[in-house]
MIVEXFI-261004 format. One record per atom (N, C-alpha, C): y, z negated, x. Coordinates in steps of 0.05 Angstrom, whole numbers, plus 5000, padded with zeros to 4 digits. Layout:
<pts>
YZX...
</pts>
This chain:
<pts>
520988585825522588415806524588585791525188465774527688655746530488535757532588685751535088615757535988325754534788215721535587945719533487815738531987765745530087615763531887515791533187885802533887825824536387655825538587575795540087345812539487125803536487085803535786805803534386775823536286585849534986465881534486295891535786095859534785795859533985665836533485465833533985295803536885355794536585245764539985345764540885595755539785755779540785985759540786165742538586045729537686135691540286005680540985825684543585705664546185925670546986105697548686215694548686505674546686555670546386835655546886825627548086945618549287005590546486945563547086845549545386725526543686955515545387285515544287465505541187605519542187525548540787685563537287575574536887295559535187125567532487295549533187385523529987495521528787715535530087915545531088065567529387945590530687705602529787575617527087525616525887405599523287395589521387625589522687765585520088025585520088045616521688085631521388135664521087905673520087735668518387455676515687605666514687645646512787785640510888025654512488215653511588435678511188245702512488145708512688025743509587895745508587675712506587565718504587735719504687945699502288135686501188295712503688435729503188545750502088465771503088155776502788085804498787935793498387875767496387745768493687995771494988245753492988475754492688545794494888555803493988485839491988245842492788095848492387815858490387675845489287805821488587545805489387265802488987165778489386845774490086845744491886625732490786565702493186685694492586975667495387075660494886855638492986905612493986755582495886585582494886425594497386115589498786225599499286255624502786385631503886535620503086755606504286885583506086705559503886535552504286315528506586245529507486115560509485925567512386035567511786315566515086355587518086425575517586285546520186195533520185935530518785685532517785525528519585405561518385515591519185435617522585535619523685835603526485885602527585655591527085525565529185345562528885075570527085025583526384795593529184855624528585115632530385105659533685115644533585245629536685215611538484975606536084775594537884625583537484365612535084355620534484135648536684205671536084045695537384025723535383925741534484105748531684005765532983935808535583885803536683795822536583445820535683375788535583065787532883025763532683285746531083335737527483255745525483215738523083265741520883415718519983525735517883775707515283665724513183705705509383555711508983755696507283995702505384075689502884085691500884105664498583805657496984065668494884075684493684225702495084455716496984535711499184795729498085045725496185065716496285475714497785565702498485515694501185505676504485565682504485505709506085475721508385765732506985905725507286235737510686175741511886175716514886125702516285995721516285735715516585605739517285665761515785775781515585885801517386115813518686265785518986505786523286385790523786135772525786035765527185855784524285775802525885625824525885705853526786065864526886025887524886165893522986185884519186395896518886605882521686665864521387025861520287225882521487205906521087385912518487345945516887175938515087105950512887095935513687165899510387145882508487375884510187545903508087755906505087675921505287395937504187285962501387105934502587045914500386865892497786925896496386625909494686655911493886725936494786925946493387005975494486805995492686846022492686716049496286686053496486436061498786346067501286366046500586446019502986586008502986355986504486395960504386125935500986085926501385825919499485745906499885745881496885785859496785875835497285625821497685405834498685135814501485045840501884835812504884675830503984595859505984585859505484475891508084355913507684105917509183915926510384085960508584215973509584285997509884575988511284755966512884945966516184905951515684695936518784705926518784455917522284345921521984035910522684005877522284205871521784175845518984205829517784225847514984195836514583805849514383655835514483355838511783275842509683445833507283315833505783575836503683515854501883675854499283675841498883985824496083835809494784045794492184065788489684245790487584175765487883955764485883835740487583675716485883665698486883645672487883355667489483325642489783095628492082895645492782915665493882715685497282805683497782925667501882945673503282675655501782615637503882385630504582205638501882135659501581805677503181915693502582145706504582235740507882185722508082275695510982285693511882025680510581835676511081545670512281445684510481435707509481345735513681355759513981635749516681835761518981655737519281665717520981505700521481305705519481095701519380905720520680825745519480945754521181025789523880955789524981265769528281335769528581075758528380845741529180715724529580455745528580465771527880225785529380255810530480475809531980555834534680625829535580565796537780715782538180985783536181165784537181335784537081625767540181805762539581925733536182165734537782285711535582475708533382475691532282585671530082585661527182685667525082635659522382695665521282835645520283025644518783225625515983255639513483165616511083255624510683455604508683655618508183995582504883885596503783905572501083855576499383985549497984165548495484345532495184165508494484275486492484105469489584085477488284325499485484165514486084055530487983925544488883745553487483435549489683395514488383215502486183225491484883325501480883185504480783025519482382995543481582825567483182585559480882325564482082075557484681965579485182115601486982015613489482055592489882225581491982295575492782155549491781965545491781815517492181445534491181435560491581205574495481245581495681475589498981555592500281505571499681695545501581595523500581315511498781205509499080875513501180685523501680765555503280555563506680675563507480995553508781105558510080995537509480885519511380895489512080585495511980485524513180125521516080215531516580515546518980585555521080635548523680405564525880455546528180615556526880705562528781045569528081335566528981575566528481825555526281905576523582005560521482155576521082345554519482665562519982835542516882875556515382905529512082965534512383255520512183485522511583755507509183795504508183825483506183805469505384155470504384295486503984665482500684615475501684765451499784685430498285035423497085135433495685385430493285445419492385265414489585135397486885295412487485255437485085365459485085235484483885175493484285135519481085295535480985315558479085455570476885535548474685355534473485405514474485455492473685365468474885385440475684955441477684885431477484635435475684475412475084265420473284075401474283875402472883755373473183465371475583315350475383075340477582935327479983025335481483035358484283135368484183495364482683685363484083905354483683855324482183765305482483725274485383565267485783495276488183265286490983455280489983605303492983795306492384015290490384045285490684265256492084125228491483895223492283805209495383835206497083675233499583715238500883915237499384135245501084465243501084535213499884375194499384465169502484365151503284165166506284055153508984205163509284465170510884555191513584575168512684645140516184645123517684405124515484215120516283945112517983825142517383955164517483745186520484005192520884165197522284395192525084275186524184235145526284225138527883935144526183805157527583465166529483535191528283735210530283795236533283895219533184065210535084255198536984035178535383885161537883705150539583485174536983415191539183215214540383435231539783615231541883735254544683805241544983845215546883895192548983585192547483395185549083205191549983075215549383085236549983025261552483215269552583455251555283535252557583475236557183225221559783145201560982945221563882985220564682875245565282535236564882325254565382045242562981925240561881985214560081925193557382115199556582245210554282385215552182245229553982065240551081915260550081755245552281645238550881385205549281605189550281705174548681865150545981945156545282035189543582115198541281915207542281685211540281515222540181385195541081245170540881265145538381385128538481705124536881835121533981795137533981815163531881805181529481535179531581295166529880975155528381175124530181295112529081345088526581495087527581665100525481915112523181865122522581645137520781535149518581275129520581215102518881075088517781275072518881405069517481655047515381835058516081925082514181975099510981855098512181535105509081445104507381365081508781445064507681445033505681685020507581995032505782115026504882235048506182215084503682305095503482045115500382015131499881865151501881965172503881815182503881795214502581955226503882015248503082195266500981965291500481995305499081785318501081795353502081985353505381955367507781735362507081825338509381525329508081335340506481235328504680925327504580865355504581035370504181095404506480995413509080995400511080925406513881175409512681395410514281675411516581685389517881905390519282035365517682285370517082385338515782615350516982855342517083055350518983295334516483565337516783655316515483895311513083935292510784085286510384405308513184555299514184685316516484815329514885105334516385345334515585615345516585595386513985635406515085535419516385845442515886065417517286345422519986415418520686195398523086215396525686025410527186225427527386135443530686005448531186055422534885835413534585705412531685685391531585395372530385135396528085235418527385085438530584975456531985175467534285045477535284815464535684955440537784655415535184435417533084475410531184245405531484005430531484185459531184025485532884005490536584025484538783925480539783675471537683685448538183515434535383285443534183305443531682985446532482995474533483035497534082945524536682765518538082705490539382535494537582275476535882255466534282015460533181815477534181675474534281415499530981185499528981435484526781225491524581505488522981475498520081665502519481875472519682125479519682395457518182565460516682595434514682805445514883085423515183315433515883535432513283715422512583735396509383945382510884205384509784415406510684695404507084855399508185045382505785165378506985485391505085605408505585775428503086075423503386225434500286395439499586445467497186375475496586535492496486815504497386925527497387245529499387455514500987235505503587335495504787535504505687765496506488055510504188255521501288175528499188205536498088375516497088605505494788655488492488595492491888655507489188555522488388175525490488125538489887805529491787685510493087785491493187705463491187705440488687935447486387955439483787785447484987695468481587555486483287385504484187115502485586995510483486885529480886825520479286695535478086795567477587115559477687295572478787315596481687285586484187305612485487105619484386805623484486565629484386605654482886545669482886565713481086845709481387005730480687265731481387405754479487585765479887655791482687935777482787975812484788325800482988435783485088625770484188875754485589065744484689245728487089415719489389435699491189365705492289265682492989505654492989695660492789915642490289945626488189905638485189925623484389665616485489385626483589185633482089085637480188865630478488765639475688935636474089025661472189145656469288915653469089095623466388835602464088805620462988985638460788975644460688765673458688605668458488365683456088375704457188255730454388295742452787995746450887965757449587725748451487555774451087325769452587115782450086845787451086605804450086375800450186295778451686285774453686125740451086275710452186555714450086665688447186575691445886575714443086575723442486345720444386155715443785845717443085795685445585965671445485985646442386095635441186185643438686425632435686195641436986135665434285865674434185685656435385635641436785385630435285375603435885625582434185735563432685775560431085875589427685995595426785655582428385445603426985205599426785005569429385095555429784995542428285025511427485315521425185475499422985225495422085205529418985075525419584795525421684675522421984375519423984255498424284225481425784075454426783945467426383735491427883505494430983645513431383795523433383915544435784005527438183845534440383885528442483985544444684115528446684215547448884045535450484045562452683835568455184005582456984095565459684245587462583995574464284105593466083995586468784185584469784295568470984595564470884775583466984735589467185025610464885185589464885275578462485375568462385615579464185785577464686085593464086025619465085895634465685875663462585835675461585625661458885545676456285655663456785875651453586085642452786005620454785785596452285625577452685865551454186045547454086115515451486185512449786415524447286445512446386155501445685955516444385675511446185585485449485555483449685575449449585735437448686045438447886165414445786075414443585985427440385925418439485755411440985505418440185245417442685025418443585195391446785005373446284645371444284625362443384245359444284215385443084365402441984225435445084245457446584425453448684465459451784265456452884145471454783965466457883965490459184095479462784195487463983875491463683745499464683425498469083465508469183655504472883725516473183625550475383645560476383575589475383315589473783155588472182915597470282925612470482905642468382915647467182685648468282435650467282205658466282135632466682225607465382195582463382275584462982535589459982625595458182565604458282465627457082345650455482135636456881905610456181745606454981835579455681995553454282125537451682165548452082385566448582455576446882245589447081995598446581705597445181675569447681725547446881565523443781705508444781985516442082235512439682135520440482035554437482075567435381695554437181645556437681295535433481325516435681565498435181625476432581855471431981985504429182055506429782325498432582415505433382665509433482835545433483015548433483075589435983245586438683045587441083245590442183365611442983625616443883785634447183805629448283715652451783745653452383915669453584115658453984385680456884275681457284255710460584235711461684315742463784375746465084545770464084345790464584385822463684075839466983995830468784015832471883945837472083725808470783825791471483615772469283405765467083395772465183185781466082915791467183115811469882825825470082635800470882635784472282415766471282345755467382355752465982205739464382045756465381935786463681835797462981505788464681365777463981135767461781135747462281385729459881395707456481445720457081555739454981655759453281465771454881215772454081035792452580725771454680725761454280455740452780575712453180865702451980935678448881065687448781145693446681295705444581205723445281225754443981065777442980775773445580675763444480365765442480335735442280475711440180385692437680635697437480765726436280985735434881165700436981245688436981495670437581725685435581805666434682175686437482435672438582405682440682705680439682875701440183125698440783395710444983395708445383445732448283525743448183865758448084085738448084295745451284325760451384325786454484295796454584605809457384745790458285015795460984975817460485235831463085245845462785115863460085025874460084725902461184945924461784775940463484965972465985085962466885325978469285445978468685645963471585515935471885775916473785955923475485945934478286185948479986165931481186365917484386305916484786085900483985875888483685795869485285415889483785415908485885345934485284915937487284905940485784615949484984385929486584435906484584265883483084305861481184555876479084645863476884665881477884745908474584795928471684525922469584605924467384405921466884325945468684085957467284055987466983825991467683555964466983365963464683245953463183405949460483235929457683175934457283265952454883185980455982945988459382925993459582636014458682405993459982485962459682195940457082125931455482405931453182365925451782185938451582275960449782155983450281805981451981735972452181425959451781375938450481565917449181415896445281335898445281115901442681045900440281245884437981235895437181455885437181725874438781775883440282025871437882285892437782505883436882755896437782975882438783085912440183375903439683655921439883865899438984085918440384255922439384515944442184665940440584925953440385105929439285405935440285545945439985755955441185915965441386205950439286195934439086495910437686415884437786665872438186545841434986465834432386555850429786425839430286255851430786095869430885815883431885555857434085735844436485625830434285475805432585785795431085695769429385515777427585535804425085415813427184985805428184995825428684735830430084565806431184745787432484715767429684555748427484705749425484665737424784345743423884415774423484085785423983865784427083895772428883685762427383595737426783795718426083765696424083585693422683725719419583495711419883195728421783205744420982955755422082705747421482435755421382125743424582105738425481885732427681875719430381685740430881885747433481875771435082045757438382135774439782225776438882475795439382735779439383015800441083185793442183345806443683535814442083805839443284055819443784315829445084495835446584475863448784555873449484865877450584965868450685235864452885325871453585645895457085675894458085805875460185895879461986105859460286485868460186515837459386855856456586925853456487145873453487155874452287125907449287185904448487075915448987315943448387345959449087375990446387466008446287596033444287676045441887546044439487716037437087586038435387616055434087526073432887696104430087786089429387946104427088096105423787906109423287856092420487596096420987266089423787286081423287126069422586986046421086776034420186696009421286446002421386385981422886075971420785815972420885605975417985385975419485215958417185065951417884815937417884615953417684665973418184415997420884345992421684036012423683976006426284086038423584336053425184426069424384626076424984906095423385046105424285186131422585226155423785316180423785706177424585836185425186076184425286196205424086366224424586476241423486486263424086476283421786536315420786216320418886106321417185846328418885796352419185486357418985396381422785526395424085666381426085816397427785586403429285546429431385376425432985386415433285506404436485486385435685426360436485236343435885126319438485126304438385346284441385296268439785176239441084946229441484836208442784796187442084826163445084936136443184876112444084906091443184876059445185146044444585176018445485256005446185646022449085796008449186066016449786026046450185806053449785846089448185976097445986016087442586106099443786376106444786466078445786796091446786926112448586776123449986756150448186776166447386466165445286306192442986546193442086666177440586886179440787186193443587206184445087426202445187406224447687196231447287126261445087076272442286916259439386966278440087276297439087396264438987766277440987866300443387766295444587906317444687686342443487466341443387396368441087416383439287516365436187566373436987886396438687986375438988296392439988306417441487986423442487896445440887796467438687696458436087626475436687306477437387306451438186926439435986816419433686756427432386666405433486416387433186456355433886176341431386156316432085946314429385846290431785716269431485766234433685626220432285466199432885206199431885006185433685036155432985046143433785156111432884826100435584716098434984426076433984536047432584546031432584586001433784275993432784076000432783815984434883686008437983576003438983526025440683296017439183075987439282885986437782735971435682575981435882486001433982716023434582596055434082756065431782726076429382946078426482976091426682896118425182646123424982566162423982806170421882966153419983196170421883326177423783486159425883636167427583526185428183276194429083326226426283286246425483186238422283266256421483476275422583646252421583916259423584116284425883996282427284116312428183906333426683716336426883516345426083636383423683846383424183966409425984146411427484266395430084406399431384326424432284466450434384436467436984396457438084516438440784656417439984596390441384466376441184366343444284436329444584616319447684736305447284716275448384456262448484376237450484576225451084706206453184876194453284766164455884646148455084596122458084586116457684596089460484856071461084566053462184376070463484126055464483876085465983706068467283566089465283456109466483346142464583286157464083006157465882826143465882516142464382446115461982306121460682166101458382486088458582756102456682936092454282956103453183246098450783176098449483286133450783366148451783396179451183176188452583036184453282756194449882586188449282556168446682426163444482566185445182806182442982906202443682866227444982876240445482806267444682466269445382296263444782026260441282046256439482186242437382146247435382196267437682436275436482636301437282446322437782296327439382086350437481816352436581736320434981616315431481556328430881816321429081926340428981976359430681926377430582036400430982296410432582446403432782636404435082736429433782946448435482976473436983176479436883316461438883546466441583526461442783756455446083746450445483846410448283666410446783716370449883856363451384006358454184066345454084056316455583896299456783996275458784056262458284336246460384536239461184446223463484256207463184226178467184296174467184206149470684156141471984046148473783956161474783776180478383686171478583896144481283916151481783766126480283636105481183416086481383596067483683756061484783936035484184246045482684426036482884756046484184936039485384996033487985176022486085476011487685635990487685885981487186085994485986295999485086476004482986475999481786846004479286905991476486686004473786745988472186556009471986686026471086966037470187036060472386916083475586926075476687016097476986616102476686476090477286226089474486156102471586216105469186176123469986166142471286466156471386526177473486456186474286316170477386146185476385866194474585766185473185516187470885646206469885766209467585816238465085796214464885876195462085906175460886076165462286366174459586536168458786676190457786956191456386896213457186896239458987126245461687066270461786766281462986556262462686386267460186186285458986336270456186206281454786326309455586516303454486626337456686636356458886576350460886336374459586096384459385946360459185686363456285706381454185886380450985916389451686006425454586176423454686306449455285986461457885906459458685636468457085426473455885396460453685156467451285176491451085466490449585516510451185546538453385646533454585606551455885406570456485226550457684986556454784726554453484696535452084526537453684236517454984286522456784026503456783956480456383626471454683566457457783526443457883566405460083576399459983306372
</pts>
């Protein structure tokens, strides 16, 4: 940390340091992020963006009565740095140390915890509210992206936010990017708005002029402001803030960092809901990600002197991307569906090739869900590549748009299982349990990247359901020696007849494969049932270890309502007499760290597994 960093040990004490010394301050907020992220990895751009933007927010606020929401938290670096976790940000990201978003159980000034998009205005409504019902002071500030507003939540917030009759401050950080390039009516919107910046400029500058004539300034000022506002709507439209119910102020420079103090000085005394247009850059201080903001969005370590090295190795994600094309070559009807992941989930080749077929729908996923409905409607075969963590939020569309008029989508789901530092509201370990409750639904889950194209394909061709292809973060992982991929919807692997039966889907196999080998060396025979298809699930496939003495289910998602659980209930069904154990998630939320070390903290790779193989034999105990 830099000298000014170190006498900041709480909230607060950004306000004691001398006015001069704050841009100062800013740059060693800077290094701190640049450094600790080139270690640690995690998202520099936006944090760069922010960190005159989060100084005067701590300047002019009191987060002792204060509340701050930021609209997905990567963002948050600043923050962090201002309240108290200076000197623990070396820990970002890693095992036991800060997490790369807010977070409710590190500081009570982080009010809300949160990971996905569009949701800070409701949480800070929601908190206004509150104070307003309990009497108590303090204001509420939500800062939320312009890809943000793609997501319809965040338009359900400023909806009910503008009935409020007391001060809420929405900051508008307006960078004109969010993860992808942004789309749609709302960034044309805000291009538009950034286009009025003299006009809107010179309106701050005359009321702040009169608000200083003593007596008569408040009149003169609110006078002007009736006038201002008819003339306004004469020659330009309304802002759609207003109409919303807001006052709106800006685009504003959100680098400059007097004029933000005076700005949030001044609208924290407006006694009804304000919304704040800052226009910011990503990777600010950065060369490297002032150049390629997109680039240096989430990112493992690297060098921060050379940066990001271009050369890429193949992944799930890319390979998904390349299957996708192969198919899309030989079929007109196959569409792509992201939702500002286009980088993240392998699709740019598929929009350089196939621009018609290609569709960025912004932070909506639950729009999507139902778009590609309207696609498949329409005798189109749309593919939604989306993280598992944000899937989550289209399950209603899933169920009522989709399932229930049985329209055929593809749900290419990236990131299923444990992503690591990225931490508990991002891991994929819910989407087996929701799935498995949508009627007809089938889903698969490869383990390597021909499996990925093969079944990817199968989707393609088959009748018209809901499917999904579950894929993790990364690449792919040990491949044993003889083995081949099937188009079965299962396959056994290993010594016939052995008692030991380990069971898994997806990059489990890699493990469960390992551990075979080294417990074989032990004079432990195992046989491993490899789900390909693990919803719905093949009776043959529990059939098939049904003489198993020992049945060890292993699966990289929760144990309530997954896909563990179904299998044991069938195996019981049948009659089945052995001892059955399953390994699954147990703990609800999984916290940050890398994946490997977060497996083997959960008993899932192979260590794990040849415990759990010794134990059972040992003990016999049915779990």
């Amino acid at each position: 940390m830099g000298l000014l960093l170190d006498q900041i040990q709480q909230h607060g004490d950004v306000k004691k340091l001398p006015a001069e010394e704050l841009p100062a301050l800013c740059e060693e907020i800077r290094e701190t992020i640049i450094s600790t992220v080139a270690d640690n990895g995690g998202h520099l751009a936006s944090n760069l963006g922010v960190v005159e933007l989060c100084v005067a927010l701590h300047r002019v606020l009191d987060f002792s009565k204060d509340s701050l929401v930021w609209d997905v938290g990567h963002q948050s670096y600043t923050h962090k740095l201002l309240t108290g976790r200076a000197r623990m940000f070396s820990t970002l990201r890693q095992e036991n140390g800060l997490s790369g978003f807010p977070s409710r159980e590190e500081s009570d000034c982080d009010p809300f915890t949160s990971g996905h998009s569009s949701a800070s205005i409701s949480a800070a409504l929601g908190l206004a509210y509150a104070k307003e019902m309990r009497g108590e002071d303090g204001h509420v500030v939500a800062v939320i992206g312009d890809g943000a507003l793609t997501g319809g939540l965040a338009y359900e917030g400023l909806n009910n936010a503008g009935r409020l009759h007391r001060n809420l401050i929405v900051i508008l950080n307006d960078n004109t990017m969010s993860i992808s390039k942004n789309v749609g009516s709302i960034a044309r919107y805000l291009t538009y708005v950034r286009s009025r910046p003299a006009y809107l400029n010179a309106k701050d500058s005359i009321e702040s002029v009169l608000l200083h004539i003593p007596k008569i300034g408040n009149r003169l000022a609110s006078a002007i402001r009736r006038v201002k506002k008819a003339i306004k709507r004469n020659i330009f439209n309304t802002t759609i803030f207003e109409d919303l119910g807001f006052t709106y102020y800006g685009p504003i420079d959100g680098h400059d960092l007097p004029r933000m103090i005076s700005l949030l000085q001044s609208v924290k005394e407006i006694h009804k809901p304000v919304l704040v247009h800052v226009r910011t850059y990503k990777g600010r201080g950065y060369k490297y990600a002032e150049d390629n903001p997109r680039a240096y969005h989430g990112l493992s370590a690297f060098d921060r002197e050379k940066g990001l090295d271009e050369a890429t190795q193949g992944n799930f994600s890319c390979k998904f991307g390349e299957a996708l094309c192969d198919l899309a070559a030989k079929d007109e009807r196959i569409c792509a569906v992201t939702a500002a992941m286009e980088t993240g989930t392998g699709l740019v080749p598929f929009h350089e090739l196939f621009k018609s077929r290609f569709f960025d729908v912004g932070i909506a996923e639950g729009h999507a869900v139902t778009f590609c409905a309207g696609l498949a409607r329409g005798g189109m075969i749309p593919v939604f590549s989306v993280y598992s963590t944000f899937l989550q939020r289209s399950y209603d569309q899933l169920l009522h748009d989709v399932a229930l008029q049985r329209l055929k989508i593809i749900l290419a789901i990236d990131r299923a299982g444990i992503v690591g530092e990225d931490g508990k509201t991002h891991q994929g370990i819910f989407d087996t349990g929701f799935l498995r409750t949508v009627p007809d639904a089938v889903v698969y889950a490869p383990a390597y990247y021909d499996e990925l194209s093969r079944m990817l394909q199968i989707c393609v061709e088959g009748d018209d359901r809901l499917y999904a292809v579950r894929y993790p973060r990364g690449q792919a992982l040990y491949r044993p020696a003889g083995y081949a991929p099937t188009d079965d919807s299962f396959s056994v692997f290993g010594e016939d007849g052995a008692p030991v039966a380990l069971v898994t889907f997806g990059r489990l196999f890699s493990f469960a494969a390992q551990a075979a080998e080294q417990l074989s060396r032990e004079g432990i025979s195992c046989r491993i049932l490899k789900l390909n298809r693990v919803i719905p699930m093949d009776p043959k496939a529990v059939e098939s270890v049904l003489d198993a003495p020992h049945v060890l289910f292993f699966e990289e998602g929760v144990r309530s309502g997954g896909i563990g659980e179904g299998f044991g209930d069938m195996l019981m069904e049948r009659g089945f007499s052995g001892t059955f154990t399953l390994h699954a998630i147990e703990e609800g939320f999984v916290g940050h760290a890398p994946m490997s070390r977060t497996l083997a903290r959960l008993g899932l790779d192979q260590d794990g597994m040849v415990r759990a193989v010794r134990s059972v034999l040992r003990t016999g105990n049915v779990k």
